[in-house]
C-alpha positions as CSV (number, residue, x, y, z in Angstrom):
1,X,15.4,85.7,133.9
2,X,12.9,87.8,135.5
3,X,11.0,87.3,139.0
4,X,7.9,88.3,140.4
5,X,6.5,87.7,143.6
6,X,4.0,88.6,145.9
7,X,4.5,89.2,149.8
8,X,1.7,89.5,152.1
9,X,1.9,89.9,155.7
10,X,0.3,91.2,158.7
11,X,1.6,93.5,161.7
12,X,0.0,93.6,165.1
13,X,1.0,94.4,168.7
14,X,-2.8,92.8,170.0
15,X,-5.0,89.9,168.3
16,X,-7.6,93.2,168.5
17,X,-8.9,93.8,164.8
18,X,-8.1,97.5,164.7
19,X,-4.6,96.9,165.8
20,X,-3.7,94.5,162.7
21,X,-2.6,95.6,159.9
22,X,-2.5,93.6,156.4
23,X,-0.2,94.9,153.3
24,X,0.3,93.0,150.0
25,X,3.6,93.8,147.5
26,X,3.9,92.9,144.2
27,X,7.5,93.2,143.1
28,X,9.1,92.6,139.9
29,X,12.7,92.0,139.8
30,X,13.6,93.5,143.1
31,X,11.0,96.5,142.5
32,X,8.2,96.8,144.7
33,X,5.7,98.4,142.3
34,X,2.2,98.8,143.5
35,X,1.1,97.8,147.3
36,X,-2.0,97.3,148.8
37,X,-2.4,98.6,152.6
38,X,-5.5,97.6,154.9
39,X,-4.6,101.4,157.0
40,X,-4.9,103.1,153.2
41,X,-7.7,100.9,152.5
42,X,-6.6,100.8,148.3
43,X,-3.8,99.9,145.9
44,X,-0.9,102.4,145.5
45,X,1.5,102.2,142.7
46,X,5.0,103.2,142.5
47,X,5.8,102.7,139.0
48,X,4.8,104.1,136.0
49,X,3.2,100.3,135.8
50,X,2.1,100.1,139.3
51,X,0.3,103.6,139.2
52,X,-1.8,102.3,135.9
53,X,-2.4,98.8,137.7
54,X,-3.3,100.5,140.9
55,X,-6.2,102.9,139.4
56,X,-7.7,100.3,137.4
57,X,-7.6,97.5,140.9
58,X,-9.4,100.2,143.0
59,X,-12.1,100.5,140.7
60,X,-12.6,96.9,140.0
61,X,-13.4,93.8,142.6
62,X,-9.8,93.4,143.3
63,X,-9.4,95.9,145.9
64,X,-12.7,94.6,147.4
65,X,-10.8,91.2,148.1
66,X,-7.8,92.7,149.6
67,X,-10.2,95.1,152.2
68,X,-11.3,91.1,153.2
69,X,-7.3,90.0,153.8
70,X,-7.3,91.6,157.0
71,X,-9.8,89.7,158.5
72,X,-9.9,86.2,156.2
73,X,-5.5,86.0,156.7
74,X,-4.4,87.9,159.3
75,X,-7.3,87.8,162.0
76,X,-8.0,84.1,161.8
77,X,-3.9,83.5,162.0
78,X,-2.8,86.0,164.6
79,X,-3.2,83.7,167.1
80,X,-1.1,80.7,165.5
81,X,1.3,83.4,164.5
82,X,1.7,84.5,168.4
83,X,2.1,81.0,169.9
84,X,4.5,80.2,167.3
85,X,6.6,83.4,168.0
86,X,6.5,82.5,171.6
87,X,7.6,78.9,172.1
88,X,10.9,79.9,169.7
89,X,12.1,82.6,172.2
């Protein structure tokens, strides 16, 4: 069969909004082909595929949404996402 999944996550080293960064993957079996960056600010594709996918996402409201991940996901959750890290260790 054939997979495809997203992954979105979120990097910081301070619960500061210019120190958080937010990327979302697609992948299709295995193959990350297009990714979305908050530091790029667009989509980039890849794959023959992911190039196509990413010209027509930055010119429609998709890429708008994304530029909003950063702040709706990982801003609002950086603080759950520290105290978890720091009770486990």
């Amino acid at each position: 069969g054939f997979r495809h999944y997203v992954v979105g996550s979120c990097e910081f080293n301070s619960s500061k909004l210019n120190d958080i960064e937010f990327t979302l993957s697609y992948y299709y079996n295995k193959l990350e082909y297009i990714r979305f960056s908050s530091s790029v600010g667009k989509y980039v594709g890849y794959t023959e595929h992911g190039i196509k996918n990413a010209e027509r996402w930055n010119n429609g409201p998709e890429v708008i949404t994304s530029r909003g991940g950063k702040e709706r996901y990982c801003f609002r959750n950086v603080g759950v996402f520290t105290e978890s890290a720091l009770t486990k260790s």
